[in-house]
C-alpha positions, -999 to 999 in steps of 0.1 A, spaced: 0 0 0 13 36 -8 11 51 23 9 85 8 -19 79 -15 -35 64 15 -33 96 37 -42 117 8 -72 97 2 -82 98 42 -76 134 42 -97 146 15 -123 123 29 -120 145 64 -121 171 46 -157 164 29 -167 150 63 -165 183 79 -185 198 51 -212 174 54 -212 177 95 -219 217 84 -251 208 63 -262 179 90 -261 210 119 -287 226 104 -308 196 110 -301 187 141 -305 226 155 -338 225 142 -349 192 154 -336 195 189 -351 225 197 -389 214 175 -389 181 169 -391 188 129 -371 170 103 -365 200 80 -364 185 47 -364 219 34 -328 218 45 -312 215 10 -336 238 -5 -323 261 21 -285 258 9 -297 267 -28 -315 295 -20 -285 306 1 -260 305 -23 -281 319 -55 -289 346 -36 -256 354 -26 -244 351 -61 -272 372 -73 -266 400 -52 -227 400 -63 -242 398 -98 -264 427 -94 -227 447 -82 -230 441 -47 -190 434 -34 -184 409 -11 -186 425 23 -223 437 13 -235 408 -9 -229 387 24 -244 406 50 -271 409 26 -279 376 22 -272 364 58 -304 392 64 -325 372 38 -318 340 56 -326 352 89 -361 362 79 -367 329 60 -356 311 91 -379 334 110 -408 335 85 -409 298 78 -408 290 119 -436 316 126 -458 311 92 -454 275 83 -445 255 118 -454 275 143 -493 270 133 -488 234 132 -475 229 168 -487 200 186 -496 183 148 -480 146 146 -447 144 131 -460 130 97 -476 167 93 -445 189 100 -426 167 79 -451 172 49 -443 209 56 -412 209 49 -412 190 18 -438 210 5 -417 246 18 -384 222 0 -407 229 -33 -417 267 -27 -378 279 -18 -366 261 -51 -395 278 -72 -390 312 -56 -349 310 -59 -351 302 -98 -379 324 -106 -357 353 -92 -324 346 -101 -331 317 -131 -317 284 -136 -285 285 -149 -252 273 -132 -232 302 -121 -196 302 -104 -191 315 -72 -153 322 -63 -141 326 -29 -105 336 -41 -94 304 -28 -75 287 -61 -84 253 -66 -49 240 -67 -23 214 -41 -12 228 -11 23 235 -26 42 226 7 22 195 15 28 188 -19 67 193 -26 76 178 10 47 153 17 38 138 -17 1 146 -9 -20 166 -28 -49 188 -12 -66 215 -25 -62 250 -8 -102 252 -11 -111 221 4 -85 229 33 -102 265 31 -137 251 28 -134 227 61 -114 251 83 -141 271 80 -173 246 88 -150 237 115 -151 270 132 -187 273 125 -198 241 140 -174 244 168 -183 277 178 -226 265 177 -214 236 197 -194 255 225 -226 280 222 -251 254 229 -231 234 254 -221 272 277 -242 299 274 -276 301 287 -291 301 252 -278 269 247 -293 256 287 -326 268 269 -323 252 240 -316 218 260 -342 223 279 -369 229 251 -357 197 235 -362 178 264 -397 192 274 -417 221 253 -441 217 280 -416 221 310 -391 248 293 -422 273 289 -434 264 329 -404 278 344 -406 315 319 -382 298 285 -395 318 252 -406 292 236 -413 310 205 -380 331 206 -359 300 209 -376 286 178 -374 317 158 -335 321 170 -325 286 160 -345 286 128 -322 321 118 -292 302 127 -302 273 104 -305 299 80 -272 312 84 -259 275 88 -273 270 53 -257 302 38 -223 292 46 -224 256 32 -240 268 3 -209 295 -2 -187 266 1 -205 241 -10 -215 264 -41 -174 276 -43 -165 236 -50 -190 231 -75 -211 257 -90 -240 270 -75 -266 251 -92 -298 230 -83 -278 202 -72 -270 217 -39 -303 203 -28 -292 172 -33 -260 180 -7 -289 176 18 -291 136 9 -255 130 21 -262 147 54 -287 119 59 -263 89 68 -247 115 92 -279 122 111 -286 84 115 -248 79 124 -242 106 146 -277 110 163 -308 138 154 -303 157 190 -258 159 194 -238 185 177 -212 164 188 -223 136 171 -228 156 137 -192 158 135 -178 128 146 -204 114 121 -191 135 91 -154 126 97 -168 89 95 -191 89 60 -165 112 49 -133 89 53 -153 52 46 -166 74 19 -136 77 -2 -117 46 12 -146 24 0 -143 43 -32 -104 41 -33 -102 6 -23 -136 -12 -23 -146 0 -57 -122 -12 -78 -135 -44 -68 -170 -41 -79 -170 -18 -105 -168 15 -89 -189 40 -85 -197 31 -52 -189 68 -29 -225 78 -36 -244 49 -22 -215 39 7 -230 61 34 -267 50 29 -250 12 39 -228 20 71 -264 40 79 -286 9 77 -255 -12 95 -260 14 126 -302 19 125 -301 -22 130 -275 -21 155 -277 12 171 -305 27 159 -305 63 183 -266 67 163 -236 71 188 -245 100 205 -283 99 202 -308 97 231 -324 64 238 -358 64 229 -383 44 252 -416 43 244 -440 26 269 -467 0 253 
């Protein structure tokens, strides 16, 4: 084995494990503090990015495209908790879930009938090139944006996680996941909690979708970056933070291992799907994920 190739593969599987731990945070925010699986999640990234990219089009620079657009996803996280969920409190999960799907559909309409449908290139000024020391002494080649792109998510889903683990926003947040009831007994705003964490899925969402959007194009597929947030949910566990991210560096890494050194074997092709199978592996084994909350139901 090249033990090189090896690390480079691992690394750049870390590296798109900390990306997908980004877009899996906005998930778990959301359903600790409401109980909702926001499908609209994805939909969320694409109208993050386009709108960024839009605004720069229109000759916004930089430092006011992105304020900008943070302020548009702060009132879509806001709107969509107090117009779409917020009537539907106390509905079974089935309902909120239809919700979202259905919001998934309106976001994507409104984001291409504003901006259109074409691919358009979003450029962080991060080249897309080795890390030339890593690469002259090491042998391994990384690209500066990918290094750029998960340094970043890092910092992000750090900072939320020391945020929600030490501040008293974070004590209410817990406290509103364990018990809506309970939390608004002893004077927690219910309603402000979910409006806040909604606007910071918003912003979670804007961020992946700049770097998802930087690595790709931003383009309609950025929904789809929602689906490989899935296998980390399950993994990791709907309710940690922590989890997330331990989660992401594990689909991540098996991700392009499997790919690397499993593929070959069967034809390829096989990165896409990978996930989905270490996912159904842990909901028959441990089903809450690794850091999940043991759900017991009485019969």
């Amino acid at each position: 084995m090249n033990i090189q190739f090896f690390l480079e593969v691992l690394l750049g599987g870390l590296l798109s494990g900390v990306m997908y731990s980004l877009v899996a945070l906005g998930f778990v925010l959301i359903y600790k503090a409401s109980g909702v699986f926001n499908f609209a999640q994805g939909a969320m990234v694409f109208f993050a990015a386009l709108n960024f990219v839009g605004l720069m089009e229109l000759g916004l620079p930089f430092w006011a495209a992105l304020p900008a657009t943070i302020g548009i996803m702060v009132l879509l996280g806001m709107a969509t908790e107090r117009f779409v969920l917020r009537p539907l409190v106390n509905q079974h999960e089935i309902t909120l879930l239809m919700a979202t799907i259905g919001l998934t559909f309106v976001i994507e309409g409104v984001a291409q009938l504003v901006w259109g449908v074409g691919v358009r290139r979003l450029d962080l000024g991060i080249p897309d090139v080795p890390i030339p020391w890593l690469a002259d002494n090491a042998g391994i080649f990384i690209s500066q944006i990918d290094v750029f792109s998960a340094v970043v998510a890092g910092i992000l889903v750090a900072t939320l996680a020391l945020l929600f683990a030490k501040t008293d926003t974070g004590r209410a947040l817990r406290a509103v996941a364990d018990d809506h009831a309970a939390a608004l007994s002893v004077g927690i705003p219910l309603k402000r909690i979910w409006a806040l964490v909604w606007a910071i899925a918003g912003v979670v969402a804007l961020v992946a979708g700049m770097l998802w959007g930087a690595r790709s194009g931003v383009q309609f597929a950025l929904v789809f970056v929602a689906l490989k947030a899935l296998p980390v949910l399950i993994i990791g566990g709907f309710t940690s933070v922590p989890g997330v991210i331990v989660a992401g560096l594990i689909v991540g890494a098996s991700e392009k291992l499997a790919e690397v050194y499993i593929g070959p074997m069967v034809g390829g092709g096989i990165e896409s799907w990978f996930p989905y199978v270490l996912a159904i592996l842990f909901l028959l084994v441990r089903p809450e994920g690794l850091f999940g909350e043991k759900i017991i139901r009485r019969v």
